[in-house]
Each structure stands twice: as C-alpha cells, then as structure tokens.
N, C-alpha and C positions, 0 to 999 in steps of 0.2 A: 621568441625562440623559434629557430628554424627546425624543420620535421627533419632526420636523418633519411636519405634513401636507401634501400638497401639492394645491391646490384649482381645477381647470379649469370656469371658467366659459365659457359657449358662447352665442353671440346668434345664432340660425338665421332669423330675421327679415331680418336687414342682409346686405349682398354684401361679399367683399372690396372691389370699387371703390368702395360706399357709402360705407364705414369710414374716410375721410377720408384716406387714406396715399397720397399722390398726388405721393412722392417716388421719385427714379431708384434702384431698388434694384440696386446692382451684385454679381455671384458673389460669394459667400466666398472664391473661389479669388483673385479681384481683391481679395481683403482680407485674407487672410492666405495667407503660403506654407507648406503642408501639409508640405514637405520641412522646411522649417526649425522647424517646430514638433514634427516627429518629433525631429530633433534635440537640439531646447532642451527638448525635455520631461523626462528624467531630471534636470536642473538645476532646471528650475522646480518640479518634485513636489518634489524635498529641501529647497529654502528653503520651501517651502508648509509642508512635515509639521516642518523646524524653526523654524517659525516661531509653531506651532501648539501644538505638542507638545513634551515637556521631555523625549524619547527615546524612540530607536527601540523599546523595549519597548511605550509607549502608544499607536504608530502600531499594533504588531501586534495588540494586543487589540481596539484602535475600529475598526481594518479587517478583522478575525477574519482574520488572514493567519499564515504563521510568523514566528518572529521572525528567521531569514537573509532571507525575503522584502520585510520590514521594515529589515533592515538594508540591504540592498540598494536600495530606494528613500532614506530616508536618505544614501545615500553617492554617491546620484546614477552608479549603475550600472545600474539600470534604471526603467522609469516603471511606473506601478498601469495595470490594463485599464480598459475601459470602466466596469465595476459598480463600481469603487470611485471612478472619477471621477465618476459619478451619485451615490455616496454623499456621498459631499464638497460636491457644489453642493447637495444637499437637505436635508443636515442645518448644513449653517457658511453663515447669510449673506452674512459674510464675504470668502469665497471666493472668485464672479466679480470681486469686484474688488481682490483681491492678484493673479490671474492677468492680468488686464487691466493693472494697471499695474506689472506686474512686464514683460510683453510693451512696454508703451508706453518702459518704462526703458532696455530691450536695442532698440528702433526707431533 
C-alpha cells in the first residue's frame, strides 16, 4: 500500500478577504452538535472500519492497534483518538465522505 502525501500549498501575496469567500461562515458548533457526535461516534467508526475492512484483525494491523482495541471499535464500544482519525482521512479518500453522508443519513 502506498503512503498518501499530503501537499500545502500557500499564496502569501492575496488576503483572506482578497480570496473571494465572501460568504456568512457560521461556528462549527452551529453546524454540528459536538455532544451528539461524541455519541454517534463508536457507531459511525464500526460501519466506517466494516465497511472498509473484511475484520477486525485488518483494522488492528492498518491502525497498528491491538487486536481487543480493534475489536472494540468494530463492535461500536469505543471510537479511535485523534491520530488514527487523521490516519483515516489521509490515507482513504474515501472517507470524508462515508462520514458526511453517513452523518446526513442519521440528520
């Protein structure tokens, strides 16, 4: 499997108000509720990883976890930390948007 790279390109020239985006950006917190995605998050990792993955033994190797900590996500007992949610969006395309419209499903 190849490592994705991930490539930040920067224009220090232009302003953000240059940049054309001159739409009403409302909080995250007005766009999603943090409590309920605490929540739905053990549920949405286990359909992500079996959706992904053919068993919990290849979620523990690709996220170098154990495999009860694997199992555990899986079973939708617990959700992954941050570094393996960062692993997730940077190596599966995919991804933000089974999350997105896994979230738009449960709306």
């Amino acid at each position: 499997m190849r490592r994705s790279q991930l490539t930040l390109i920067v224009n220090n020239e232009m302003t953000c108000s240059q940049s054309g985006r001159d739409f009403d950006q409302k909080s995250w917190s007005n766009k999603f509720d943090p409590y309920a995605l605490k929540v739905s998050g053990p549920e949405l990792w286990s359909a992500y990883f079996r959706a992904r993955f053919a068993s919990p033994r290849e979620v523990a190797l690709f996220c170098d976890v154990s495999f009860q900590t694997a199992l555990n996500w899986w079973g939708a007992v617990t959700a992954p930390a941050g570094h393996i949610a960062i692993l997730v969006m940077l190596s599966d395309p995919g991804a933000p948007a089974f999350f997105a419209d896994s979230l738009r499903r449960a709306a």
